[in-house]
Each structure stands twice: as C-alpha cells, then as structure tokens.
FIPAFI-257004 format. One record per residue (C-alpha): z, y, x. Coordinates in steps of 0.001 Angstrom, whole numbers, padded with zeros to 6 digits, always signed. Example, Ala and Ser with C-alpha at 12.3 -4.5 7.8 and 13.67 -1.06 7.14 Angstrom:
<recs>
+007800-004500+012300 +007140-001060+013670 
</recs>
This chain:
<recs>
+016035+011483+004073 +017786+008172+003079 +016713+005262+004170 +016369+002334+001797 +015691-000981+002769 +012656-003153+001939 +014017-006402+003257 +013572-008598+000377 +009402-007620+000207 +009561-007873+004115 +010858-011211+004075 +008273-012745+001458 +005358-011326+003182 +006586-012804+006714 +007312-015694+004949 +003960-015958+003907 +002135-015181+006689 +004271-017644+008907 +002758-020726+006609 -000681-019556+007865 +000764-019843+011610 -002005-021928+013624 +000382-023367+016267 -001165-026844+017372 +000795-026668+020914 +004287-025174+020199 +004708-026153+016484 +006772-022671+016418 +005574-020894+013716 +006553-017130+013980 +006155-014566+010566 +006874-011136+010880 +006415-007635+008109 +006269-004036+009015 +007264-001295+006873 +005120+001675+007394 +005981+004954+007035 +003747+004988+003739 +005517+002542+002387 +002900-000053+003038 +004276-003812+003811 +002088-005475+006966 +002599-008994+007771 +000862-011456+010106 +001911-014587+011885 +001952-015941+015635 -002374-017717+016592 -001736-019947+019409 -005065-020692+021806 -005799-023684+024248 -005547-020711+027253 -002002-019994+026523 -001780-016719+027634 -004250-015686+025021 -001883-016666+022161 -000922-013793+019799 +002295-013281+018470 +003296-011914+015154 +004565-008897+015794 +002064-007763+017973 -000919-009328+015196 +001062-007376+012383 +000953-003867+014769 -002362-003996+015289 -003166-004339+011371 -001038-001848+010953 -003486+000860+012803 -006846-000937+011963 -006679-001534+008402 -003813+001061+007439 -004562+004257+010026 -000616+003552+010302 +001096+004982+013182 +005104+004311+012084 +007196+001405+011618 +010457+001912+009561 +011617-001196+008757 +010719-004437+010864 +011518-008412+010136 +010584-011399+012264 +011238-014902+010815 +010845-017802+013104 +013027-021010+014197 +013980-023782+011645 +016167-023901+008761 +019626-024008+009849 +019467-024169+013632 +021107-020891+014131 +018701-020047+016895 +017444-016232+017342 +014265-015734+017280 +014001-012361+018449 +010954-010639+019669 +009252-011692+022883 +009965-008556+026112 +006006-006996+025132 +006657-007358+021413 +009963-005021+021973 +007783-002738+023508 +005130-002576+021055 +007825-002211+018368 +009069+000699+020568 +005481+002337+020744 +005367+002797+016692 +009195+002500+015667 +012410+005435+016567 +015374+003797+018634 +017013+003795+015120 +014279+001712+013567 +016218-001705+011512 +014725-005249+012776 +015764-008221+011265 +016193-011731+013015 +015833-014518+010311 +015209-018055+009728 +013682-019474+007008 +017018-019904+005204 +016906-015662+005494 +018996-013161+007591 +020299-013964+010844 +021072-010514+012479 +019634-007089+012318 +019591-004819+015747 +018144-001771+016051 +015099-001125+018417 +017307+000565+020981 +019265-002624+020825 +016646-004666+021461 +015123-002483+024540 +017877-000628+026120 +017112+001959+027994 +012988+001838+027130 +010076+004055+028440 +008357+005229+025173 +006550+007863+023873 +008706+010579+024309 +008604+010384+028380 +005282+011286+028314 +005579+014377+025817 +004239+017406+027732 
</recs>
C-alpha cells in the first residue's frame, strides 16, 4: 500500500493546538499531529506545571488522545512544530517522546521537524532512535 502524505492537515492541526500551549515558565510552545492508521488527525500541544517534571509534552499529550478518545493503536504520519519563526533551530522530539513515537509508529514511520514558517526536516523514527527496544523484542 502507498503511502500518501497528510502533511498539510498535520501541520494546521499542530499549528492549532500549539496556540493553546500553556507555557508560563519556558515560553516554548510545542504543537504536534498524529496520523492514525484510520486516517484520523490527533493534535495536542506541550502543558507546562510549577513541578517541572510534571510538564507534558506534545507528542506524548497527542499519543495518549490517540488511544483514549480514538481506540488508536498506529501512528503513520507524525509532525512536531515548535521553535520561532526563522531561527532555524530543530525542535525535535524530547529522548521519551522518541520512544513513545516508537511504541505506536514502524521504524519507517515519516516525522516532520517544523517551525512555524513550516518544514524544517523530516527523519524517520529509526532515525530518530537508532537502534530502539520496541515492541517487537518482546514478541513471543
């Protein structure tokens, strides 16, 4: 099966999502959009809290959505906006993010880097967590 690419409904829900970013201690407002296997676009943005370590971040808000409200168990398509306009900076997933991604998403699975100005670079999974523990190393 071919593969087509949702990025431009990806990027407007991220987009979207990001504006609702509450981030009163980093001012780093994080969007990102899953494509589910169903077709289904999931977006959510990055909740800071006063006890840091309880902050969310967008992907991981956007994967849990994903199973609660959608029963969704696979990611094909995955987009992260974050950074400012023009400051060439990658905002890439955070280390438990790429393994969350890895839990739902094949090593093949597309995830786009972007600003808000759009597309900064596109890596696969795999790319993004080399040599991962997923899934399949527990198959029995």
């Amino acid at each position: 099966m071919a593969f087509a690419s949702r990025f431009g409904d990806l990027f407007e829900a991220a987009e979207k999502a990001r504006e609702n970013a509450h981030v009163p201690y980093s001012n780093f407002k994080v969007g990102a959009a899953l494509l589910t296997e169903g077709g289904d676009v999931i977006a959510a943005c990055n909740v800071e809290n006063a006890a840091y370590p309880q902050a969310q971040c967008a992907e991981a808000s956007a994967i849990g959505s994903m199973v609660a409200k959608h029963g969704a168990t696979r990611i094909v398509e995955a987009l992260v906006i974050g950074g400012e306009a023009g400051d060439g900076m990658l905002c890439s997933p955070c280390g438990g993010c790429r393994q969350r991604l890895r839990e739902f998403a094949s090593l093949e699975t597309p995830v786009h880097i972007c600003g808000p100005e759009g597309l900064r670079k596109t890596m696969t999974v795999d790319e993004l967590l080399p040599l991962s523990f997923g899934p399949d190393n527990l198959d029995t």
